[in-house]
C-alpha positions in Angstrom: -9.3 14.3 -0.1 -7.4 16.6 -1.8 -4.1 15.3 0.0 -4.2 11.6 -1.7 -2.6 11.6 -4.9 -3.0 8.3 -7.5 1.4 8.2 -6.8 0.9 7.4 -3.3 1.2 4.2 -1.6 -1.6 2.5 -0.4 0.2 2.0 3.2 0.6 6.0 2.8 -3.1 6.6 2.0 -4.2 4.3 4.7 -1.8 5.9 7.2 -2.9 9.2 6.4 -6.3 9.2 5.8 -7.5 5.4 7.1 -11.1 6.7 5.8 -10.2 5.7 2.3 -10.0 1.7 3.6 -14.4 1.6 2.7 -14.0 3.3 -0.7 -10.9 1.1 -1.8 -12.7 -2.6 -0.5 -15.8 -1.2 -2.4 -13.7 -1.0 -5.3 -12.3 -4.4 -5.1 -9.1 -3.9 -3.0 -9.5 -6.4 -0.7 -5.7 -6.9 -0.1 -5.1 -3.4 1.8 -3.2 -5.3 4.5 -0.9 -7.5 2.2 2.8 -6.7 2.1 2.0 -5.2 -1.8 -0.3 -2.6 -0.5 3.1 -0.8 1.3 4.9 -0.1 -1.7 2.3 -0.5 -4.9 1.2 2.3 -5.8 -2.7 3.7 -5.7 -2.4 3.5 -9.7 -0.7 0.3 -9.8 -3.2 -1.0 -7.2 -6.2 -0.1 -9.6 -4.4 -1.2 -13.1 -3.9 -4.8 -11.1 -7.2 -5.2 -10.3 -8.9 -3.9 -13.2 -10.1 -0.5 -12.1 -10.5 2.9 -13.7 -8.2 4.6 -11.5 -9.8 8.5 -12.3 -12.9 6.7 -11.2 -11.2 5.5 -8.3 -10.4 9.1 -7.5 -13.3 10.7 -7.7 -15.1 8.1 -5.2 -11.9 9.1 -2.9 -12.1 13.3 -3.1 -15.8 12.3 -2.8 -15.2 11.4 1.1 
């Protein structure tokens, strides 16, 4: 997934590529529908729940 970047919103990632939704519950982002998940950040997202975020990366250019 080479267009997702860690500086994108998670509203933006899901919008654009809604294929990411698995890899991010799989994670532990269970909250992709909650108000936070429109203007947080992927990064943020994965520093708030405890996850490596270039881990989280790799699992998402993975798809």
């Amino acid at each position: 997934m080479a267009n997702i970047n860690k500086d994108m919103t998670i509203g933006e990632i899901l919008r654009t590529c809604p294929e990411v939704a698995p890899v991010l519950m799989q994670a532990g982002m269970h909250c992709l529908g909650c108000p936070s998940a429109q203007g947080e950040s992927l990064a943020e997202a994965a520093m708030v729940h405890g996850i490596n975020i270039d881990e989280l990366m790799t699992a998402i250019e993975a798809i």
